[in-house]
N, C-alpha and C positions, 0 to 999 in steps of 0.2 A: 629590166633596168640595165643592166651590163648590155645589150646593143646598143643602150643611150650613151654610154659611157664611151671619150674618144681612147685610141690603141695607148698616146702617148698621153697621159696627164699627170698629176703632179698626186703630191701624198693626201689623200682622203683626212682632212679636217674633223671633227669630234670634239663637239662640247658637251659634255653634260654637267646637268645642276640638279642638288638633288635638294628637295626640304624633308628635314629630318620630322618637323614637325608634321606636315600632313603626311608624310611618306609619300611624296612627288616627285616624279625625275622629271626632266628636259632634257629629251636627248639631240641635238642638234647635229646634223650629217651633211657637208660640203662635199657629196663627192666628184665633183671638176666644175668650172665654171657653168651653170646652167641647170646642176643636177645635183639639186637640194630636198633634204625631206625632214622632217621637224615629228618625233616621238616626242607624245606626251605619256605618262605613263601616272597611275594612282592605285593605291594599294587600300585596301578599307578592309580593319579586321571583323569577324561576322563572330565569332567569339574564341576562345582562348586556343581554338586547334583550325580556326580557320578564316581565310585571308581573300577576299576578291580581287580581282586585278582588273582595273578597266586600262584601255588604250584607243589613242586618237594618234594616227597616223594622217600627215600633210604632206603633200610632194608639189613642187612645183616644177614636174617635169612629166610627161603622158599624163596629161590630166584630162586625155578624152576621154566618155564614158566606155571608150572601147579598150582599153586599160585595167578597167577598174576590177572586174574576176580575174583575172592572173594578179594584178597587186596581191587583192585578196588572198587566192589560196598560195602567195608567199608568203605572205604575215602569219598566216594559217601553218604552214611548214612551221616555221619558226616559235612559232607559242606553242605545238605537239611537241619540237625537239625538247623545251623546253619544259613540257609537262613532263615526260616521258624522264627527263633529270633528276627534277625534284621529287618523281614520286619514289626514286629510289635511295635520296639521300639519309644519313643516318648521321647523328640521331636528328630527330626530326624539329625538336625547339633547339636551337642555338645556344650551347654552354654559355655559362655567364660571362669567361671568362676565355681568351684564343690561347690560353698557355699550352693545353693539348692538341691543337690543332696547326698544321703544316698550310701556310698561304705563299703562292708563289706569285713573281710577278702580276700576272695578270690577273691575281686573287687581289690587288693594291683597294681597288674604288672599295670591295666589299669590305676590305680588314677597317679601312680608312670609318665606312660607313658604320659600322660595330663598335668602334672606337669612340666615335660622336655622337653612339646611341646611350653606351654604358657612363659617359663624360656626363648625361644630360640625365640620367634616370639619377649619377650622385647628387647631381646639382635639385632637380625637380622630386624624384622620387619615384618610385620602383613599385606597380602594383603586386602585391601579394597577391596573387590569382588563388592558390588554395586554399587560401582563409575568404578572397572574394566571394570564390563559387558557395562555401558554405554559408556565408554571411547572407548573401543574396537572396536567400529563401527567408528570410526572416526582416529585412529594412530595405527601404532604396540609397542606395552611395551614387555618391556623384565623383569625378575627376576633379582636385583643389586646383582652385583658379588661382591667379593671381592675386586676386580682392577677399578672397578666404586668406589665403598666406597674411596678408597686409591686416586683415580685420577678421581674425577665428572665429569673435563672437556673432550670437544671434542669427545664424544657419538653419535652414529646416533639416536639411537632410545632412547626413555623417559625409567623408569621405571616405575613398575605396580608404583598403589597409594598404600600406605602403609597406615596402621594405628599408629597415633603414640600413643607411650604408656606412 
């Protein structure tokens, strides 16, 4: 990628959008006229200590097939450096709250993200995971829709325990 890139070009553009609700990023990358690549990114929890991450990577620049293993084992670099991070972070779920925790600049998109996670769990509601896990052996709970909120009654199944806030 950087041979494609000219000596003299302008500031590397970056959009991202995130949805909080599916846990979706867009990450959109301009970098100089001609040498664009579009991250999608999706996150799916698999249960309370664990998270899959899929990605789809678009480029519309070396897009022979003679290309496509070097892309690869950079996106490959990239998601190790990144494994190799997280496996060392501590603690490992995210306080509920950033009052003990030190976010610098370039920590902004994550505090921001935390911020509109905790705004939405006052507003929607906050799984109790510990009472989940133990519940869960004994009933099926489901996630409160909207149409639960609006009409409680005449439900088959409970919902999760929430925490209230």
């Amino acid at each position: 990628m950087i041979e494609t890139l000219p000596e003299q070009r302008k500031t590397t553009e970056l959009t991202i959008e995130v949805s909080l609700i599916g846990m979706m990023q867009r990450n959109h990358q301009e970098l100089a006229p001609g040498v664009t690549q579009l991250l999608w990114n999706a996150w799916v929890p698999v249960d309370e200590d664990t998270t899959r991450h899929f990605g789809l990577h678009l480029r519309q620049f070396k897009t022979e097939p003679d290309y496509d293993e070097d892309m690869m084992k950079a996106i490959q670099a990239v998601l190790d450096e990144d494994a190799a991070a997280l496996s060392s972070v501590s603690p490992v779920v995210a306080p509920a709250t950033t009052t003990n925790e030190l976010f610098t600049q370039a920590d902004s998109m994550e505090a921001i993200i935390r911020r509109k996670i905790r705004e939405l769990g006052r507003k929607l509601g906050t799984i109790d995971t510990h009472m989940q896990r133990e519940e869960r052996k004994y009933r099926v709970m489901v996630i409160p829709s909207p149409a639960r909120r609006q009409e409680p009654a005449n439900w088959v199944h409970q919902t999760m325990p929430l925490i209230q806030s």
